[in-house]
C-alpha positions in Angstrom: -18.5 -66.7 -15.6 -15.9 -68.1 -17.7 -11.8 -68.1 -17.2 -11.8 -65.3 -20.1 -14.1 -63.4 -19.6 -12.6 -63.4 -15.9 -9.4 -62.5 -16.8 -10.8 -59.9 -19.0 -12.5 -58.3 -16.5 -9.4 -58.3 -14.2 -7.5 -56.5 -17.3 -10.2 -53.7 -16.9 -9.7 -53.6 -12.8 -5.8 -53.7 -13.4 -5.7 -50.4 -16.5 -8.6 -48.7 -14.1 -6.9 -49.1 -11.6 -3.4 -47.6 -12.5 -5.5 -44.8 -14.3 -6.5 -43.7 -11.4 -3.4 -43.8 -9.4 -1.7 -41.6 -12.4 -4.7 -39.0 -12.1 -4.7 -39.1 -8.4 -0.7 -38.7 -8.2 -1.6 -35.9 -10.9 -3.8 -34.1 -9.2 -1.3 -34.4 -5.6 1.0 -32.6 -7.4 -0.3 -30.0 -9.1 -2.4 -28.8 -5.7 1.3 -27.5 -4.8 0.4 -24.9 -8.2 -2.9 -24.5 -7.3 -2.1 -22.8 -3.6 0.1 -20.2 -5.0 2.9 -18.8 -3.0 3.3 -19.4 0.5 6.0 -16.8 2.7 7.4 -17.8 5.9 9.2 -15.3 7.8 12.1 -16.7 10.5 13.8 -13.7 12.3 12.6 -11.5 13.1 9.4 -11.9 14.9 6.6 -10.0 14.6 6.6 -7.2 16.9 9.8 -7.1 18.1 11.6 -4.3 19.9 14.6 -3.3 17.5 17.4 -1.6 19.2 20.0 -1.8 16.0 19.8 0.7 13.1 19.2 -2.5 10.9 18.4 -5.8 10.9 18.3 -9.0 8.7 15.1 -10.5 7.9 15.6 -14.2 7.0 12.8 -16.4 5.7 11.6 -19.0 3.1 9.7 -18.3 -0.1 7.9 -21.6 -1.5 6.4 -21.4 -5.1 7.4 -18.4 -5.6 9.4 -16.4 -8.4 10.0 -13.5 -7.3 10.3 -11.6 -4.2 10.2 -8.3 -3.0 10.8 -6.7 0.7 9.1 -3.1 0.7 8.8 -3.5 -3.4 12.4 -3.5 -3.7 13.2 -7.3 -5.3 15.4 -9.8 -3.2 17.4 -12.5 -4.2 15.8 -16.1 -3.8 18.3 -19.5 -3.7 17.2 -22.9 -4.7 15.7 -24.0 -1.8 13.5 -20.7 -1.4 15.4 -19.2 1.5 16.5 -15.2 1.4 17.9 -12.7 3.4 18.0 -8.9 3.0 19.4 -5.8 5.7 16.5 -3.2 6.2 17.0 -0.4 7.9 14.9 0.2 11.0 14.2 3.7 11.9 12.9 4.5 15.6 9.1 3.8 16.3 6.8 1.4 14.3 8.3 0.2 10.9 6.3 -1.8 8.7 7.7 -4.3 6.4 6.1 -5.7 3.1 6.8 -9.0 2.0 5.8 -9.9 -1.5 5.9 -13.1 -3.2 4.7 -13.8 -6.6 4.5 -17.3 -8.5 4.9 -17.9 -12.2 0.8 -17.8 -12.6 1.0 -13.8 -11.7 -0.8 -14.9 -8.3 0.9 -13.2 -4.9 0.5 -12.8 -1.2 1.5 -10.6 1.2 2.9 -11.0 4.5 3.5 -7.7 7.0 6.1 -7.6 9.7 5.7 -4.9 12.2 9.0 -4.2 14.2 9.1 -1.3 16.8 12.8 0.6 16.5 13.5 1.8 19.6 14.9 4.8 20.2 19.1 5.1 20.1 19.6 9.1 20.7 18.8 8.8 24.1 22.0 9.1 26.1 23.9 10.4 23.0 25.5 13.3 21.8 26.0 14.6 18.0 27.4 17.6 16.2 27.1 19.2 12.7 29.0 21.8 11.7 28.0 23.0 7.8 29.2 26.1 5.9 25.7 27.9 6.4 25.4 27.7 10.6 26.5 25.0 13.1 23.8 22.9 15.4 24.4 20.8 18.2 22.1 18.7 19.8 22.8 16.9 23.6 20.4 15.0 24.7 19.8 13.5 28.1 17.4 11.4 29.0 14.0 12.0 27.3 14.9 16.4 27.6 16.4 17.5 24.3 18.0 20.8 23.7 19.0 22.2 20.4 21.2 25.2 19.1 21.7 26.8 16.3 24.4 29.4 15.1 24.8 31.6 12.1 
């Protein structure tokens, strides 16, 4: 082998070479597209015992452009990280999260939260123009009345 024909193939290894380090670092970073959105929910945890009439779910959205917590939409910042109040009513709530990238692709991720029950012990009145009712309850025994 002669001195150029050597350094002609080492030209070739060289450009073949960084070639393929471009299309490898290419295809690195476009696998990031190709997974789609990816939603990781922080507080609460799935099925916890709620004892508040809401609470704040806060999580992380990663390629994703929009958001939406029981298909209403939620404000994302710049590093992917919301926060929304829902309201948990007593027994089994179910929350939807939603994310979707700029492709149209989406995934779903369900929280189920158990809202536990905050009449018990408590007493409420209301009085309207057609009748009043009251309701006392005590324990798990509730009694009811209602007035013309």
């Amino acid at each position: 082998m002669t001195r150029t024909s050597f350094i002609k193939l080492i030209k070739i290894l060289a450009t073949s070479i960084v070639v393929l380090l471009i299309i490898a670092f290419a295809v690195w970073r476009s696998l990031n597209y190709a997974r789609g959105p990816h939603i990781t929910i922080e507080q609460p945890t799935n099925g916890s015992e709620i004892t508040t009439s809401y609470i704040t779910i806060i999580g992380r959205v990663e390629r994703s452009t929009n958001l939406l917590i029981n298909d209403s939409a939620i404000n994302i910042d710049e590093k992917g990280n919301f926060t929304d109040d829902i309201v948990i009513f007593p027994g089994v709530n179910i929350i939807t999260v939603t994310a979707r990238d700029q492709f149209g692709r989406s995934t779903e991720d369900q929280l189920t939260l158990v809202g536990k029950d905050r009449s018990i012990g408590t007493e409420k009145s209301n009085l309207s123009n057609t009748g009043a009712t009251s309701e006392k309850s005590v324990g798990n025994n509730i009694a009811s009345s209602t007035t013309p």
